[in-house]
VOKETI-119910 format. One record per residue (C-alpha): residue in one letter; x, y, z. Coordinates in steps of 0.2 Angstrom, whole numbers, padded with zeros to 4 digits, always signed. Layout:
REM residues N
AXYZ ...
This chain:
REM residues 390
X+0022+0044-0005 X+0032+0056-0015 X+0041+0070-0003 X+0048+0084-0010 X+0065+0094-0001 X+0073+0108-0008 X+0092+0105-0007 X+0101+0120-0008 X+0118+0117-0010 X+0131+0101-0012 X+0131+0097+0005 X+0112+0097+0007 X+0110+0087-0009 X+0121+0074-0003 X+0115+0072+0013 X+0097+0066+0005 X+0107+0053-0008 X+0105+0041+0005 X+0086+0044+0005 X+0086+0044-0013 X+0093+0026-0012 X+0088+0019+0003 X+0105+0016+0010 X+0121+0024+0012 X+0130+0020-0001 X+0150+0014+0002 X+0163+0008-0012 X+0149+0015-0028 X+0145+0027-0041 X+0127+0035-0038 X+0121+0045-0054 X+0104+0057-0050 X+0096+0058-0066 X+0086+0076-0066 X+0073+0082-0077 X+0069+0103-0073 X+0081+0103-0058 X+0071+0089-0050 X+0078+0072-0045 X+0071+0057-0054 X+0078+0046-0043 X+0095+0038-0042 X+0106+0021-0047 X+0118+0014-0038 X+0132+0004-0047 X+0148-0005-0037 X+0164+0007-0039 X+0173-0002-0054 X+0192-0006-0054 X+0200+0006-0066 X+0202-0005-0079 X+0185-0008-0081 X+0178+0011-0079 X+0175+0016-0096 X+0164+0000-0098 X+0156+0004-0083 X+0153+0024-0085 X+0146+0018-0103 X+0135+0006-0097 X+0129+0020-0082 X+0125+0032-0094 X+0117+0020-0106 X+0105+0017-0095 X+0104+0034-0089 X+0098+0039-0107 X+0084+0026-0105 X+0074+0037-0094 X+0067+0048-0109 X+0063+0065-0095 X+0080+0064-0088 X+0091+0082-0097 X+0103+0081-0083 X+0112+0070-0071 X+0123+0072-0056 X+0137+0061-0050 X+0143+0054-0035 X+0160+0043-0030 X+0159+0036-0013 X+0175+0028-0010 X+0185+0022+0006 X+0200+0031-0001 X+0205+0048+0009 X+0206+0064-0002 X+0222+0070+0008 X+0229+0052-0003 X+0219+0055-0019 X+0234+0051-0036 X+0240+0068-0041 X+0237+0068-0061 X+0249+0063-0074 X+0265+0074-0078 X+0267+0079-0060 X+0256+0094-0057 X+0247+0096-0039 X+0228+0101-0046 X+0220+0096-0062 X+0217+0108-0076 X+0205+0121-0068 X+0214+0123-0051 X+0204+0112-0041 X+0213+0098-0029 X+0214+0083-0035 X+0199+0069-0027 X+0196+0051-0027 X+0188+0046-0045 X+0194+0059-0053 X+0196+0049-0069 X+0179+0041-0068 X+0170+0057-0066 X+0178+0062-0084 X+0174+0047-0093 X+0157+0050-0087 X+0155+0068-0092 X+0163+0065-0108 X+0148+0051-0112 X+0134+0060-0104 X+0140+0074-0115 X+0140+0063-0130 X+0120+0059-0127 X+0115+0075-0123 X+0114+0075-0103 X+0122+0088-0094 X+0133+0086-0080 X+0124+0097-0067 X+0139+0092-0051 X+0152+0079-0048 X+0157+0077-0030 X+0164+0063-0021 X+0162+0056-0004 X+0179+0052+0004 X+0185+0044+0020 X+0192+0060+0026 X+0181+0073+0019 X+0169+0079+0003 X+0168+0091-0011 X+0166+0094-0030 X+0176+0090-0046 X+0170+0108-0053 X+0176+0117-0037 X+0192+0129-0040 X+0196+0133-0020 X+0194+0116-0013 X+0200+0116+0004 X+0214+0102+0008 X+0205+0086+0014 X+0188+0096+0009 X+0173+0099+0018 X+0171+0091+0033 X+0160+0075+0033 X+0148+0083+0047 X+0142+0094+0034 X+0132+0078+0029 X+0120+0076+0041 X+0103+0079+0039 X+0097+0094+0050 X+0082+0105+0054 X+0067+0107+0043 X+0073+0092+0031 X+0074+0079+0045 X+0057+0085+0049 X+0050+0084+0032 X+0056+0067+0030 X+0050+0061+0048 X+0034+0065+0046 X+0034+0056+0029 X+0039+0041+0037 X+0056+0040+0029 X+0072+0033+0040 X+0088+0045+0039 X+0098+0030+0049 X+0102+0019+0035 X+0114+0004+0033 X+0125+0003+0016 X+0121-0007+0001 X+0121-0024+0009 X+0114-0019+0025 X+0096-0028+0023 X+0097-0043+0015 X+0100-0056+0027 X+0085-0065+0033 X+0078-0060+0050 X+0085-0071+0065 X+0070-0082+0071 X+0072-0094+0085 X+0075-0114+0085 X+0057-0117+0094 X+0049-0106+0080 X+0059-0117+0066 X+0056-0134+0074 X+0037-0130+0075 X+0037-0123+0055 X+0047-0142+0052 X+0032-0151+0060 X+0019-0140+0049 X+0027-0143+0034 X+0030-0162+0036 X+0011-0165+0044 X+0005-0153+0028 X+0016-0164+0017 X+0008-0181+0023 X-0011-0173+0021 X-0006-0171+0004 X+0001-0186+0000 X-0015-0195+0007 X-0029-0184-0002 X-0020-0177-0018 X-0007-0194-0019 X+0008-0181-0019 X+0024-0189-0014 X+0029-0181+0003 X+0050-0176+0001 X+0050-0171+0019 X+0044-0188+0029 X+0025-0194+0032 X+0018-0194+0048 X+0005-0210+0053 X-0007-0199+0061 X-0013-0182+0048 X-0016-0167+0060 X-0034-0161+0057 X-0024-0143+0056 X-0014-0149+0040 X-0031-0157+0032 X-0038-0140+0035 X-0022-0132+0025 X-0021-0145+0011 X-0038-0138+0009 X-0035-0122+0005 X-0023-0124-0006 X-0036-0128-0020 X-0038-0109-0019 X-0022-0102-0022 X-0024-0086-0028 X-0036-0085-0012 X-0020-0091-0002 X-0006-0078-0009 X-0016-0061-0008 X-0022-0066+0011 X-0004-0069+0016 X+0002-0052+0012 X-0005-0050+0029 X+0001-0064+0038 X+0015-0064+0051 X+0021-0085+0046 X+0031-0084+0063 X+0014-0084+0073 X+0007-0098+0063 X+0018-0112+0057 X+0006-0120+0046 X+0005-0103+0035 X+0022-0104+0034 X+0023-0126+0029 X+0009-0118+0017 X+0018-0104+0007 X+0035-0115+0010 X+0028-0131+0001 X+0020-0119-0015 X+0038-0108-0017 X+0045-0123-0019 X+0037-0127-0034 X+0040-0116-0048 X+0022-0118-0058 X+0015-0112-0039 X+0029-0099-0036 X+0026-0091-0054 X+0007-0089-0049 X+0013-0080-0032 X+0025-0070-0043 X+0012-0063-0054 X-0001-0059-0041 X+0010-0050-0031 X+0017-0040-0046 X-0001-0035-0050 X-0015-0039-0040 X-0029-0054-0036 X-0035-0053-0054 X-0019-0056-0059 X-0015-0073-0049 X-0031-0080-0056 X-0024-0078-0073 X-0008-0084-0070 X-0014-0099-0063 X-0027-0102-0076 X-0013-0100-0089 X-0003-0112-0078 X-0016-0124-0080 X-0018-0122-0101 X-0001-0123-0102 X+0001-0141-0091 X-0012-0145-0103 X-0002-0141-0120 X-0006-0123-0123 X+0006-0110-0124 X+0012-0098-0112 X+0005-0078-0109 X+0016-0070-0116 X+0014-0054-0105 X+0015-0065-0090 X+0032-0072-0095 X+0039-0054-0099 X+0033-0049-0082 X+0047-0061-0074 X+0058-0051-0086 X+0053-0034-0080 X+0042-0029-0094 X+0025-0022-0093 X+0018-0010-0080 X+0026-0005-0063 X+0021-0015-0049 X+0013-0008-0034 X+0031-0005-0022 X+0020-0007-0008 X+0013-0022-0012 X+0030-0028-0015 X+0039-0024+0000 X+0024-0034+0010 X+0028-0049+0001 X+0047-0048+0002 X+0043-0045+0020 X+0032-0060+0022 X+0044-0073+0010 X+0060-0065+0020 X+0051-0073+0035 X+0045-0089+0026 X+0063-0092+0021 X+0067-0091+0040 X+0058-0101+0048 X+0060-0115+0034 X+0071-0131+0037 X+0087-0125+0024 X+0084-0140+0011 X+0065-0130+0008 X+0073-0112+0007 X+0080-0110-0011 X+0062-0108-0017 X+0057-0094-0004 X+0078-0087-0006 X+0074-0085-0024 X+0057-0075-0022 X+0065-0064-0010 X+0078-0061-0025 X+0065-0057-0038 X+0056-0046-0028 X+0072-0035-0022 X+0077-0034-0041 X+0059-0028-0044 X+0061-0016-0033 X+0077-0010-0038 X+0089-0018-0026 X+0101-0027-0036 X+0115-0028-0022 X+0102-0037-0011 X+0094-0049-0025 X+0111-0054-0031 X+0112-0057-0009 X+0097-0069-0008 X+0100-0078-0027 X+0117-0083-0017 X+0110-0089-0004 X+0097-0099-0016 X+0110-0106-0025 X+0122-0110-0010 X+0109-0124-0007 X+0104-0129-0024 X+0116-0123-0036 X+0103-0128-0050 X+0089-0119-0044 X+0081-0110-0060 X+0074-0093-0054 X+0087-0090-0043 X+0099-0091-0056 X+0090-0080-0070 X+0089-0066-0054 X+0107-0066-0050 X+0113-0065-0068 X+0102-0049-0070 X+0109-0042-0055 X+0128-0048-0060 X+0125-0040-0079 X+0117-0024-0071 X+0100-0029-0079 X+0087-0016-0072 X+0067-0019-0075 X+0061-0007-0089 X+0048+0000-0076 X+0064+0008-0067 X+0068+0020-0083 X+0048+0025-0083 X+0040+0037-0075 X+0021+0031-0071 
């Protein structure tokens, strides 16, 4: 749902970046791309050290230019620093040329508005976000410290606005969000049975090796599951609305197929596009055990080519894999971690995909999918859907 709010001066506009964002962002350069005075959206990047931020506002703008609407941009430094401690600029003088007092990043901002200059976008603002206060780079009569950070808060008819729109004004930073929910030791014991009974009905009807123990007696529950497996594209569009913690035999399910790649690459196209889509992927998957080659736009897809996925459908199965990922014995996590990675880079959320990759790659520091997500996120790799506007 698209919400429009006015923002009617610096103060109002940086108390919505956080919505804009879907965090509060500490230690990081945001840039606003605009297009006619409105906001088409916004991109986070860590705050570089000095030494690597021309690298880093050429790169920032770079991909600025990639969204082909965008005239204009605005920047923001949100650093721990205090502006009452803010570097006084070379040669000794108090204020940089203009007048205005001295801020955190006041370096950064030029690099950038010298680039953004060079490609044709102009630089509408440039404020930073301090420990001790806020305020612009283009203002002549900064106060000492600047603005009080109170001047931040949402307020009135905007906190209203964005109520009723469902959106949360209480947000954690950048990293806030990307550890798995805390489930409890019954709940995981439970999945741990599921998986290893769902294993051994496997290896008894399909002859698939169990890697997680065989049981003597198959429980009719994980004949039943191994069942539904034939159907997979069935399976992965009904478990966007499951809750795996009320059943553990939907979670031994989806753990057993993400841990698979030619399963999980099924599940990763479906829940990009739709249940169309997970019957072509696996119908490609199958011609390409067989000898053919693989779809091409289903391989880009992994890449971030193509059309933008649904953000909704998305965030339900990010919800659901978080949960599967859980509730899993850790040796069967990497392939759920990984999803959870390459759907938080779909969506835009680097900090966290490069957060869940980790966490993949903590356990099996081979894992394929895992790795590929969190060299995008370490190369600041976005998916080309994030520059269009569809």
């Amino acid at each position: 749902m698209s919400v429009t709010v006015k923002a009617a001066d610096a103060a109002q506009f940086l108390s919505l970046v956080p919505q804009l964002l879907g965090c509060t962002p500490t230690q990081s350069l945001v840039l606003v791309p605009m297009a006619a005075g409105r906001s088409l959206g916004a991109l986070r990047l860590d705050l570089p050290p000095d030494d690597l931020a021309d690298a880093v506002a050429s790169s920032a703008i770079g991909m600025l230019c990639r969204i082909g609407e965008a005239d204009a941009m605005i920047a923001v430094v949100y650093t721990d620093e205090a502006i009452a401690g803010a570097a006084t600029p070379a040669g000794g003088a108090t204020t940089p040329p203009g007048g205005a007092l001295a801020l955190p990043g006041d370096a950064l901002i030029a690099l950038l508005g010298a680039k953004a200059d060079a490609c044709g976008l102009r630089l509408v603002d440039a404020l930073t976000v301090a420990a001790d206060g806020w305020g612009s780079h283009r203002e002549p009569d900064l106060p000492p410290g600047g603005h009080p950070l109170d001047a931040l808060q949402i307020r009135g008819a905007d906190a209203s606005t964005l109520a009723a729109a469902g959106v949360d004004a209480s947000r954690g930073d950048q990293a806030s969000g990307a550890m798995l929910p805390q489930v409890g030791q019954a709940a995981r014991r439970a999945v741990a049975l599921a998986l290893r009974s769902l294993s051994s009905a496997l290896e008894v009807i399909c002859g698939i090796p169990s890697v997680v123990g065989a049981d003597a007696r198959i429980d009719p529950a994980a004949l039943e599951a191994a069942c539904e497996l034939d159907d997979l594209p069935a399976l992965f569009e009904e478990a966007l609305r499951w809750h795996p913690s009320e059943t553990p035999m939907h979670t031994a399910m989806l753990g057993w197929c993400l841990s698979r790649p030619s399963l999980r690459d099924v599940a990763l196209v479906q829940w990009a596009t739709d249940a169309a889509g997970g019957d072509i992927a696996m119908e490609a998957q199958r011609r390409w055990e067989d000898g053919a080659d693989y779809p091409a736009d289903l391989a880009s897809l992994m890449w971030g080519e193509g059309p933008r996925p649904d953000a909704e459908r998305l965030e339900s199965a990010l919800r659901l894999v978080r949960e599967v990922a859980a509730l899993l014995p850790k040796k069967q996590r990497p392939g759920p971690l990984a999803m959870c990675a390459w759907l938080s880079w779909a969506l835009g959320r680097s900090s966290h995909a490069d957060r869940y990759a980790g966490m993949a790659l903590a356990i099996d520091r081979r894992h394929g999918l895992a790795d590929i997500v969190r060299s995008f996120a370490q190369a600041g790799h976005l998916p080309d859907w994030a520059f269009r506007l569809e």
